[in-house]
C-alpha positions as CSV (number, residue, x, y, z in Angstrom):
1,X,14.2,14.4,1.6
2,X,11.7,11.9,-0.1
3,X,12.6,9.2,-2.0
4,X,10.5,6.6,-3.5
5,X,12.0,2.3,-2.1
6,X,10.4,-1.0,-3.6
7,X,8.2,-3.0,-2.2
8,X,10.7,-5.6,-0.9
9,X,12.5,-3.5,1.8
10,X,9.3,-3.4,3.6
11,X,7.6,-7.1,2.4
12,X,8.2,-8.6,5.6
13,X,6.5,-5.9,7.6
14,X,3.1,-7.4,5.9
15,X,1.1,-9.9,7.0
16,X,-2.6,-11.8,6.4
17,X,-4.7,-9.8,4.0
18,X,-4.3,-11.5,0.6
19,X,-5.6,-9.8,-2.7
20,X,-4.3,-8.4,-6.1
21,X,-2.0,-5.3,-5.8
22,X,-0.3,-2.4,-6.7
23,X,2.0,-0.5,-4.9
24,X,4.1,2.9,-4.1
25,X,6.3,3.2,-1.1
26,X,7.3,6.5,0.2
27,X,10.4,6.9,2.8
28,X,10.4,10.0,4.6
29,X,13.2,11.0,7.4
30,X,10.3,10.5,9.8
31,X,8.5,7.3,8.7
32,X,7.9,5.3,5.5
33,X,4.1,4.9,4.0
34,X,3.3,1.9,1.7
35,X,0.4,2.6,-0.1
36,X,-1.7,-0.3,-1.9
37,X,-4.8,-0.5,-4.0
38,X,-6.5,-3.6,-3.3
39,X,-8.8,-5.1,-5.4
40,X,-11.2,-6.8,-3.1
41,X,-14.7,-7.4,-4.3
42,X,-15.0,-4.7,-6.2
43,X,-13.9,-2.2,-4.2
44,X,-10.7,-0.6,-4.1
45,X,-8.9,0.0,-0.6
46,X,-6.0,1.9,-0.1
47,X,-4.0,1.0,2.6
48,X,-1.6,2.9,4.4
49,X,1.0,1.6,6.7
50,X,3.4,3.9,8.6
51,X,7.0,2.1,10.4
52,X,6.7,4.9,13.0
53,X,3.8,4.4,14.6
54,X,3.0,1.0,13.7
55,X,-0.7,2.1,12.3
56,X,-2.6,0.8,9.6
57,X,-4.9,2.9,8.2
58,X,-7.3,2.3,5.1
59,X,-10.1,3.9,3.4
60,X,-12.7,2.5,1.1
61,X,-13.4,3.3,-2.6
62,X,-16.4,2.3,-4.7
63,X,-14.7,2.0,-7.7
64,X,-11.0,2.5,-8.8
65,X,-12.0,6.0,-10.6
66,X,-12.3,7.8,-7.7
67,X,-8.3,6.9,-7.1
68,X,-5.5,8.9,-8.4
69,X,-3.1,7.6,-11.4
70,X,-0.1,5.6,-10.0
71,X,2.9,3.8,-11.3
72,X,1.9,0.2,-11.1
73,X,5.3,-1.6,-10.8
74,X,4.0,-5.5,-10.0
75,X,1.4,-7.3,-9.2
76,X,1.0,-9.7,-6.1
77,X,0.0,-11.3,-3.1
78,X,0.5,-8.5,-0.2
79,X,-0.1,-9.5,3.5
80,X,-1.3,-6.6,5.7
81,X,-0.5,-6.8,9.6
């Protein structure tokens, strides 16, 4: 079953990248996904970091547009390992 968790349960997981957030965290029974749009430049990158395999993966956006609506719940510093 997924459920959404804030940002907090996984805060210490992050590390280095600094820029302006915002953020959704999904928990699965098989891994949780934290998704960020970072505003860096620009450009908007949406990074994806899974617990289970310890991967971070991101992808690169011209302009926030191309992005799908999402609940913004803060705004930040977020450190990506």
């Amino acid at each position: 079953m997924e459920q959404k968790t804030s940002f907090r349960t996984i805060d210490s997981k992050l590390s280095r990248v600094r820029s302006t957030w915002s953020k959704e965290a999904t928990v699965t029974e098989e891994c949780a996904e934290f998704e960020s749009n970072l505003q860096m430049e620009g450009q908007v990158k949406i990074m994806v970091y899974r617990f289970a395999s310890s991967e971070c993966r991101s992808k690169d956006h011209k302009s926030a547009e191309e992005l799908s609506p999402r609940n913004i719940t803060g705004m930040g510093q977020a450190d990506f390992q």
